[in-house]
C-alpha positions in Angstrom: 41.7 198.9 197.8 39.5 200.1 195.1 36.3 200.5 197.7 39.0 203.0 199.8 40.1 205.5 196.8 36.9 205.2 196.3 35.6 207.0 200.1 38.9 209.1 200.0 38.0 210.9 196.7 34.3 211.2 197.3 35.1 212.6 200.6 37.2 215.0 199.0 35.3 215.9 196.1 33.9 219.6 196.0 30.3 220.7 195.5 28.2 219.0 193.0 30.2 215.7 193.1 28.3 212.2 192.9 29.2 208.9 194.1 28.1 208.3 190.1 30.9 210.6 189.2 33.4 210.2 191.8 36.7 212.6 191.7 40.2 213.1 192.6 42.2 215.8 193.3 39.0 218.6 192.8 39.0 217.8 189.2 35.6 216.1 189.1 32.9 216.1 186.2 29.2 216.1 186.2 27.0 213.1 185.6 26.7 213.8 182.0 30.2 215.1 180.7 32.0 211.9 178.7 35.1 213.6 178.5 37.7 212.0 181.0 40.8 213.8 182.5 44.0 212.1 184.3 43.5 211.3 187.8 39.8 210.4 187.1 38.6 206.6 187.2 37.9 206.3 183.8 38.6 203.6 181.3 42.3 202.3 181.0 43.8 203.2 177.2 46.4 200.9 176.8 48.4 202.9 174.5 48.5 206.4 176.0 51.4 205.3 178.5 48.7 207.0 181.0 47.1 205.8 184.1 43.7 206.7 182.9 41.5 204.5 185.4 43.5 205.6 188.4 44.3 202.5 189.8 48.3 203.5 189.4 48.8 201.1 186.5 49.3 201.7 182.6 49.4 200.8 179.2 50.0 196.7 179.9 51.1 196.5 183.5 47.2 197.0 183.4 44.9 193.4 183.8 42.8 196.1 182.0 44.7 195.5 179.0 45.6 192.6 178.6 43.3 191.7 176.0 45.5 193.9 174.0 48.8 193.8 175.2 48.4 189.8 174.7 45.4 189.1 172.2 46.0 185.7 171.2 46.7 184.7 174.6 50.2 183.1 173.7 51.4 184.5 177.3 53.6 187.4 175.0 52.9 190.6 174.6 52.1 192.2 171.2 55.4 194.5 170.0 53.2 197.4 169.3 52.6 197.5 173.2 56.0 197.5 174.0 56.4 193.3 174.4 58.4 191.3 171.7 55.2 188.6 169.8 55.9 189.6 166.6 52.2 188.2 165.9 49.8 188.9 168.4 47.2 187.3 166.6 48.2 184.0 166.2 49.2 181.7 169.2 52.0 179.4 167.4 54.0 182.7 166.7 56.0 183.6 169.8 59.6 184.3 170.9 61.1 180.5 171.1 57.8 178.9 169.5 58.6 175.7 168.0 60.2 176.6 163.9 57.6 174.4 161.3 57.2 174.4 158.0 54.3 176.9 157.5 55.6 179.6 155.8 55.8 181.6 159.2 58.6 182.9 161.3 57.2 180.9 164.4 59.7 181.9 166.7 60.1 185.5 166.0 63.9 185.7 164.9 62.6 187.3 161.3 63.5 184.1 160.0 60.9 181.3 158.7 61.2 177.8 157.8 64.7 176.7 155.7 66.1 179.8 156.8 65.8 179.6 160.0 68.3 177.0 161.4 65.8 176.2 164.3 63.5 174.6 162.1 62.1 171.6 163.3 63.0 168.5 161.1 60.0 166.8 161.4 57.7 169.4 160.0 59.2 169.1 156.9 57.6 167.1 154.3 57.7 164.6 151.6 56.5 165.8 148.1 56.0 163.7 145.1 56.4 163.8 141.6 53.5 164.5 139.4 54.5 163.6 136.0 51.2 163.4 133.9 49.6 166.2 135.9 46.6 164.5 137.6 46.6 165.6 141.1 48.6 161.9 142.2 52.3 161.8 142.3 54.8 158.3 142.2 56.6 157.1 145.1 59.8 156.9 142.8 60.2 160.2 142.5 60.3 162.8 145.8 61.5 165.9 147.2 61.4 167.3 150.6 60.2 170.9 151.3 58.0 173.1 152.9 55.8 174.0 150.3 55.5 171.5 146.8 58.0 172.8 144.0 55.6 172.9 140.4 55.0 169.5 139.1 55.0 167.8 142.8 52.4 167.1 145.4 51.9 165.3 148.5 50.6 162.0 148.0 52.6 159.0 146.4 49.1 157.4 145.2 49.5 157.4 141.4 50.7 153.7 140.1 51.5 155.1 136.3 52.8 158.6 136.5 53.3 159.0 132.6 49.5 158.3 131.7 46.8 160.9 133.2 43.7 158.8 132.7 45.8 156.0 135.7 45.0 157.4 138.9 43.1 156.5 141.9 40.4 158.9 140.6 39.8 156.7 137.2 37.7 154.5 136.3 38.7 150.8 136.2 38.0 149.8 131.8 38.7 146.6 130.3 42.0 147.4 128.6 44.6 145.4 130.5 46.1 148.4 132.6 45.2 148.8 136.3 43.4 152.3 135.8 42.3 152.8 139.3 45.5 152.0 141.2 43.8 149.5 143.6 46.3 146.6 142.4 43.5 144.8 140.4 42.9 144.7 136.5 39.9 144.7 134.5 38.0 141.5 135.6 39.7 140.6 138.9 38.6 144.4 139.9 34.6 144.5 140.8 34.9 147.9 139.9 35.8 147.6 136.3 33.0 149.0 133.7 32.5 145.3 131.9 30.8 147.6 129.4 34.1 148.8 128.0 34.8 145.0 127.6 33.1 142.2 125.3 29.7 139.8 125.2 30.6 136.4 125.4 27.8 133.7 125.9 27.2 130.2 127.6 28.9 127.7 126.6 27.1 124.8 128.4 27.9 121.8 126.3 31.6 123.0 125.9 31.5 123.0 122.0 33.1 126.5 121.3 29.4 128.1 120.2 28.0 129.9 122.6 23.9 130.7 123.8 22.6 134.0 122.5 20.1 134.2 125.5 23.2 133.6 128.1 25.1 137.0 127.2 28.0 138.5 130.1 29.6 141.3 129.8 33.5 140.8 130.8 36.9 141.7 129.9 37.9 138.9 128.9 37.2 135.4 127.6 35.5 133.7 131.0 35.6 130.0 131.5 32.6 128.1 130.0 32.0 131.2 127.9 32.4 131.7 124.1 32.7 134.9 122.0 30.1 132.9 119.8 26.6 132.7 120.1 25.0 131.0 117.6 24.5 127.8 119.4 20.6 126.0 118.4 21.6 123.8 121.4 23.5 124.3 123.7 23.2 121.1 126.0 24.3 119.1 122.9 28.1 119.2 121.9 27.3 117.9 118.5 24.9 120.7 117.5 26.9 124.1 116.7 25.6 127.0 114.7 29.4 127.8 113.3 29.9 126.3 109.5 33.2 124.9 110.5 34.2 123.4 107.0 33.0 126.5 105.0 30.2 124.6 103.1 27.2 126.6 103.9 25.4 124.4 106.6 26.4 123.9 110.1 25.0 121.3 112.7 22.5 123.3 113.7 21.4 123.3 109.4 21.8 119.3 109.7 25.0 119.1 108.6 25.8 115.4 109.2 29.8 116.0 109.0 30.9 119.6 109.4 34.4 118.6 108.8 34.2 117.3 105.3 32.9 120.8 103.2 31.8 117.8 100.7 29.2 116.3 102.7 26.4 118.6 103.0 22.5 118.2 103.8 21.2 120.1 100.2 20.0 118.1 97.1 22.5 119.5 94.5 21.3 117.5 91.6 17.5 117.0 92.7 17.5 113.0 92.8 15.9 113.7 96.4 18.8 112.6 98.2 21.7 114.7 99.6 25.3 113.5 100.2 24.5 113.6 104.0 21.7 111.2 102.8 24.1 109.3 101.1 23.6 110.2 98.0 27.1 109.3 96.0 27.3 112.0 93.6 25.2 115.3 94.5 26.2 116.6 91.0 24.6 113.8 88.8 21.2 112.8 89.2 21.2 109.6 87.6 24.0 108.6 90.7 21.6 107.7 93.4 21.0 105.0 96.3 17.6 105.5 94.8 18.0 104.3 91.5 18.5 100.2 90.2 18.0 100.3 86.3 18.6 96.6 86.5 16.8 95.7 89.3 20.0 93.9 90.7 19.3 95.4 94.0 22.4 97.0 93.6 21.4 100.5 93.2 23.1 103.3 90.7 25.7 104.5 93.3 27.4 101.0 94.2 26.4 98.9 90.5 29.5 98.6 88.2 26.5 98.2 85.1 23.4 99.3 86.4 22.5 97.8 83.1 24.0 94.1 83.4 21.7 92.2 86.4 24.8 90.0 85.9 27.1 92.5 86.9 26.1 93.1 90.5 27.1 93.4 94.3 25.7 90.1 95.1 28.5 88.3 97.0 26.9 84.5 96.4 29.6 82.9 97.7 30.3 85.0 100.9 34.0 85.5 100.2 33.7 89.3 100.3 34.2 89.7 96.4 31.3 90.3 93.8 30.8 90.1 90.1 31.6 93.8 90.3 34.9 93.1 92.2 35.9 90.7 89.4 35.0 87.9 91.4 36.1 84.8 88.5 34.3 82.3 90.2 31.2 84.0 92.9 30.1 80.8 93.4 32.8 79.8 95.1 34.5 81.2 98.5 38.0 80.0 98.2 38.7 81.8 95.0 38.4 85.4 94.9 40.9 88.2 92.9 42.6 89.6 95.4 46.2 89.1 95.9 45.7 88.4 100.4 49.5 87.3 100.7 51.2 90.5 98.3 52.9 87.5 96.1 51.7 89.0 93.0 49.4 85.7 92.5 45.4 85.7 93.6 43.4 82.2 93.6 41.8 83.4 90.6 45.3 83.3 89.0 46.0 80.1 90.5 47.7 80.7 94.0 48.0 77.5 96.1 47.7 79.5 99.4 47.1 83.1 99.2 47.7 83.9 102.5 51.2 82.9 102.5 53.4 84.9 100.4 56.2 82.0 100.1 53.6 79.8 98.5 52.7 80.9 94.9 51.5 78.2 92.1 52.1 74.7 91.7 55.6 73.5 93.0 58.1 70.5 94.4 58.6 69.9 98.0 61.9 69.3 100.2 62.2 66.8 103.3 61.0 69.3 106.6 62.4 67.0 109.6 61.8 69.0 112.7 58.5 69.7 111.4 58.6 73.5 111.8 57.3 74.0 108.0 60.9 74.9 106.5 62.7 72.1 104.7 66.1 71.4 103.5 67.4 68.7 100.9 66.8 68.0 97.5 63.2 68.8 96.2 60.8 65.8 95.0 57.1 66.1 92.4 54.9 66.1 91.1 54.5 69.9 91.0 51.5 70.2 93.4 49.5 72.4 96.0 49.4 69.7 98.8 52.7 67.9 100.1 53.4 64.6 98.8 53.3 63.3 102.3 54.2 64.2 106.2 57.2 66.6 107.2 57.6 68.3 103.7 57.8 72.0 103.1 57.1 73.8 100.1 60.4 74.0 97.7 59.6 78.5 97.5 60.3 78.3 100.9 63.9 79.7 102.4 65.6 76.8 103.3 65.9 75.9 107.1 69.2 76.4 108.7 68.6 74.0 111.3 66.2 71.3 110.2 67.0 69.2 113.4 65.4 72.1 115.6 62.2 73.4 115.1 63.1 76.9 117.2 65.4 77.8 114.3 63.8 78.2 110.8 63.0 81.0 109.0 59.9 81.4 110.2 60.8 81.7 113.5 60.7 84.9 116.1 64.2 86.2 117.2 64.3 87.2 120.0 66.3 90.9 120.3 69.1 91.4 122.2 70.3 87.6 123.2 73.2 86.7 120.4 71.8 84.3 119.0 70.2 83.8 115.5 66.7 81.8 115.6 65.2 83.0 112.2 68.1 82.1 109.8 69.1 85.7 108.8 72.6 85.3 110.0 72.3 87.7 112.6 70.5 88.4 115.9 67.8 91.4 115.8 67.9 94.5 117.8 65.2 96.7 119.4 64.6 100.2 118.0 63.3 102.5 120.9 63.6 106.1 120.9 62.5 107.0 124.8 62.7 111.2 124.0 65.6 111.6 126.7 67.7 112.9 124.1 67.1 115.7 121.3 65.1 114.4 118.6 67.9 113.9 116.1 68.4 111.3 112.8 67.1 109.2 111.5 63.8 111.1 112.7 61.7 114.1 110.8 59.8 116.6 112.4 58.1 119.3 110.2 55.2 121.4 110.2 54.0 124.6 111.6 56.0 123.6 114.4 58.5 120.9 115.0 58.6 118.4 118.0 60.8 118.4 121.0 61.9 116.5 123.9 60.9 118.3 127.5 61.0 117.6 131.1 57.7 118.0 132.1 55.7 115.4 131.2 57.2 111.6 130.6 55.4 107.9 130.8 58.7 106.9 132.0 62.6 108.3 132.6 62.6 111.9 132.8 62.1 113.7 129.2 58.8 112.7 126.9 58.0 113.7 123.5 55.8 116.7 122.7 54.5 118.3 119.8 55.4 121.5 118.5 53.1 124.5 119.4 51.0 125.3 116.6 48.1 127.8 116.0 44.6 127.5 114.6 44.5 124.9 111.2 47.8 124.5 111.4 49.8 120.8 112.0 53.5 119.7 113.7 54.4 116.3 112.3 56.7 113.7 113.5 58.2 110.8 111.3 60.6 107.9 110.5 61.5 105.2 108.1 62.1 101.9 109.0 62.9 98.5 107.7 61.6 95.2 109.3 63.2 92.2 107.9 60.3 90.1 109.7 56.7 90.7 110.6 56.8 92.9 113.5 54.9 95.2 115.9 55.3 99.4 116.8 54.2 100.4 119.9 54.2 103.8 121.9 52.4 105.3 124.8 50.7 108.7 124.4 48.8 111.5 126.5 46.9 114.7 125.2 44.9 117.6 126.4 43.0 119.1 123.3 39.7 120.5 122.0 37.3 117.3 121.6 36.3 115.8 118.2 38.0 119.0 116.9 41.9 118.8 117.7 43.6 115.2 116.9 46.2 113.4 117.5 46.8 110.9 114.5 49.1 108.1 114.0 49.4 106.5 110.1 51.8 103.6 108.7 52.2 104.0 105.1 49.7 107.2 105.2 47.3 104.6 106.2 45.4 106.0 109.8 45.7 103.5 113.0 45.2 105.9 115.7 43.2 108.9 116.2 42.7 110.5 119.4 41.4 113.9 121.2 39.9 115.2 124.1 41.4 114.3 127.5 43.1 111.3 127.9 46.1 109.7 130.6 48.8 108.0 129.6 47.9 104.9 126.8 49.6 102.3 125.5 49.1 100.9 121.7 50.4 98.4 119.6 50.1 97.8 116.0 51.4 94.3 113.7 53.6 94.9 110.6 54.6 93.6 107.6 57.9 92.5 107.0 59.4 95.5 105.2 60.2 98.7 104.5 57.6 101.5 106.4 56.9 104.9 106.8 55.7 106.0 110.7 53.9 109.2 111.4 52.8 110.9 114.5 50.7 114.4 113.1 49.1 116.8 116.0 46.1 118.9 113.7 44.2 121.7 114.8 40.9 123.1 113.8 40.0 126.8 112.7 39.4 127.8 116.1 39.2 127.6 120.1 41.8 125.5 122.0 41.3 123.7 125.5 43.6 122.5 128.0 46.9 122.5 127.3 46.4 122.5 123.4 48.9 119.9 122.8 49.9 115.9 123.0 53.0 113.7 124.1 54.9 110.4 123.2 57.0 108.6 125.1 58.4 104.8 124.5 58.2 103.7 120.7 59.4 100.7 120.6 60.2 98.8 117.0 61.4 95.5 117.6 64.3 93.9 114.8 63.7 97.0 112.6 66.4 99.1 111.0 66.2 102.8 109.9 
């Protein structure tokens, strides 16, 4: 079509027409006039509303113009040129273009986002607060919107929206908080900065004191690690560089008991010997395993007259007593001071049998049939020490209640619990047993820091045991009871523990004297321990040092049994 306007206006062109300036309608142009006039196949101006290339097209019915007529090529033409995109320059904008939230009027109704009902729900988004201002807001806290309201934004990544320096942004210190927001704290995160923590050290032998030359930098306390490090050894438990009973010298410093603040290795008075040595008094210097004015061989420390070689701890007669004990007779062993049966009466003072407490100084003797060494019936002499013949009991002793049956005397066992009477008391013993499955109530005592208590995790039998109370460093929880045993008898209980070794005790004393001392680990024990006919005082004490704990820091009873006695 073009190629035949083309032959029809250069065939009617005038003189001086070209096929380089080809004509129509005898309104042609030489070669070098620009200037272009209707009817002439010049270029198209798409906004003249005139055919200016002659091909019988304008403006944008022209493919000449649609570059201009659609410039962002959304298939709409541009408002200015007489179509209805209301944004030629951008190919989401369009007359029934999809509504988002963009701050645009997408679909060229003049109205944009919330105001235009077409909006498309999904576009619109989820903003979150922003409480401490860091650029992270919480999931707790949300609005929906096109644009963020002040104080929101759009991410839900902050886990502590009232603290600025808690975002995913921070840096993970050792200060208990998760600062980074990755769900991890201080040493379980590998991010943390362990510089912001402590230095503990090594604790290889377990003794609380750590190795200066084994420092870590952590959080927190790790396991076989101490916040000490004064440690000489640390592959020996018993060598620690902490002065544990404030004396001055620690292990490490040869400190043979770090316990006792009275035993010490320095020379106080200059005899050349120091209480760790053995010394006896490190304030007087004329006190000393070192010194024997008499030349006894009893030295100054242990001689009752370090003057008097007569005076002395010879024991000549091997009973155990000495001169210095008031021995009355060292040359021989059946006579000695002490009072062995608590009668008041020693063999020095005469005592027939001091290790029976029925049998004092000289005295008659009654008829003892059954031969179970209690008698009955009217006494007989010469006062003596020795019987006046077979089956005869000392008159001191209680008189048999069944002389014709040697299972009932005095001196026998009864046996708790069956009705009947074997040691002539009148009555039939019972069996004391507090098994901790009920509160701790009277006649016991607990006192201390912390008191004991009955619980239902750990028992040696039924379903509650005994456990002390929980006390801190140096403190004690003590647990007690008076009871009266009309005969010789036995208390036994089982215990458990989990404390520091050598350092936290459990202790066990009858009459403030110690029977049992325990520490460490240790399962379930049983122990058993005689007593005297009478009245005694039980205690069960759990102590603790000035410092570290292990395990569970504390200890258990269970079963204490007192046969025959009475509170």
């Amino acid at each position: 079509m073009r190629l035949l306007t083309f032959l029809v206006l250069f065939a009617g062109c005038g003189p001086g027409t070209t096929a380089d300036n080809p004509c129509r309608g005898g309104d042609c142009k030489e070669p070098d006039v620009t200037e272009c006039t209707d009817g002439v196949d010049c270029p198209e101006d798409c906004t003249d509303a005139v055919d200016n290339d002659g091909d019988g097209l304008d403006n944008c019915e022209d493919d000449d113009c649609l570059a201009t007529c659609d410039a962002d090529g959304d298939g709409f033409i541009d408002q200015a040129q007489g179509g209805d995109d209301c944004d030629d320059t951008n190919a989401s904008v369009y007359p029934e273009a999809p509504e988002v939230c963009d701050g645009v009027d997408n679909d060229c109704n003049d109205l944009a986002d919330f105001d235009d009902p077409d909006l498309d729900p999904n576009s619109v988004l989820t903003y979150y607060r922003d409480g401490d201002a860091d650029g992270y807001g919480t999931p707790t806290d949300t609005v929906i919107g096109c644009e963020p309201p002040s104080g929101y934004v759009d991410n839900s990544e902050d886990c502590s929206d009232n603290d600025p320096d808690r975002s995913p942004d921070a840096l993970e210190v050792c200060n208990g908080f998760d600062d980074n927001c990755d769900g991890l704290t201080d040493d379980s995160d590998p991010t943390v900065d362990v510089t912001t923590g402590e230095t503990f050290y090594a604790d290889t032998d377990g003794d609380g004191d750590g190795d200066a030359l084994a420092p870590l930098d952590a959080c927190d306390l790790p396991a076989g690690y101490s916040p000490i490090s004064t440690d000489c050894d640390d592959t020996d438990r018993e060598l620690e560089g902490r002065d544990r009973d404030g004396d001055g010298f620690s292990t490490c410093d040869n400190d043979c008991d770090d316990m006792d603040a009275a035993m010490e290795p320095a020379d106080g008075d200059g005899d050349g010997v120091s209480l760790c040595d053995g010394d006896c008094d490190d304030t007087d210097g004329t006190l000393s395993p070192l010194i024997d004015v008499d030349n006894d061989n009893a030295d100054s420390c242990v001689d009752c007259d370090d003057d008097d070689p007569l005076l002395n701890l010879d024991d000549m007669d091997l009973d155990g007593w000495t001169t210095c004990d008031l021995d009355c007779d060292d040359n021989d062993g059946l006579v000695e001071p002490a009072d062995l049966d608590g009668d008041g009466i020693s063999t020095c003072d005469g005592d027939c049998d001091d290790n029976d407490a029925w049998f004092g100084l000289l005295g008659y003797w009654v008829p003892d049939a059954d031969g179970d060494g209690f008698g009955v019936g009217a006494p007989i002499g010469p006062a003596s020490c020795t019987p006046p013949g077979p089956n005869y009991a000392p008159e001191s002793y209680p008189l048999d209640c069944d002389d014709s049956d040697p299972a009932f005397s005095p001196g026998a066992i009864d046996v708790c619990g069956d009705g009947i009477d074997h040691d002539c008391d009148l009555e039939d013993c019972v069996i004391f047993i507090e098994d901790f499955e009920t509160l701790i109530d009277v006649p016991w005592q607990t006192w201390g820091a912390a008191t004991w208590f009955t619980q239902a995790v750990v028992a040696q039998e039924g379903l509650s045991g005994g456990e002390c109370g929980n006390i801190g460093n140096s403190q004690n929880s003590f647990l007690g009871i008076g009871m009266d045993f009309p005969a010789d008898g036995e208390v036994s209980f089982w215990h458990t523990g989990e404390t520091e070794y050598s350092y936290d005790f459990l202790e066990f004393r009858m009459d403030g004297l110690l029977l049992l001392s325990a520490s460490g680990y240790w399962a379930w024990q049983f122990d058993s321990f005689p007593v005297t006919a009478g009245y005694h005082a039980f205690e069960w004490r759990y102590s603790k040092d000035g410092s570290v704990s292990d395990g569970a820091d504390t200890v258990w009873l269970d079963d204490i049994q007192m046969p025959g006695a009475n509170p």
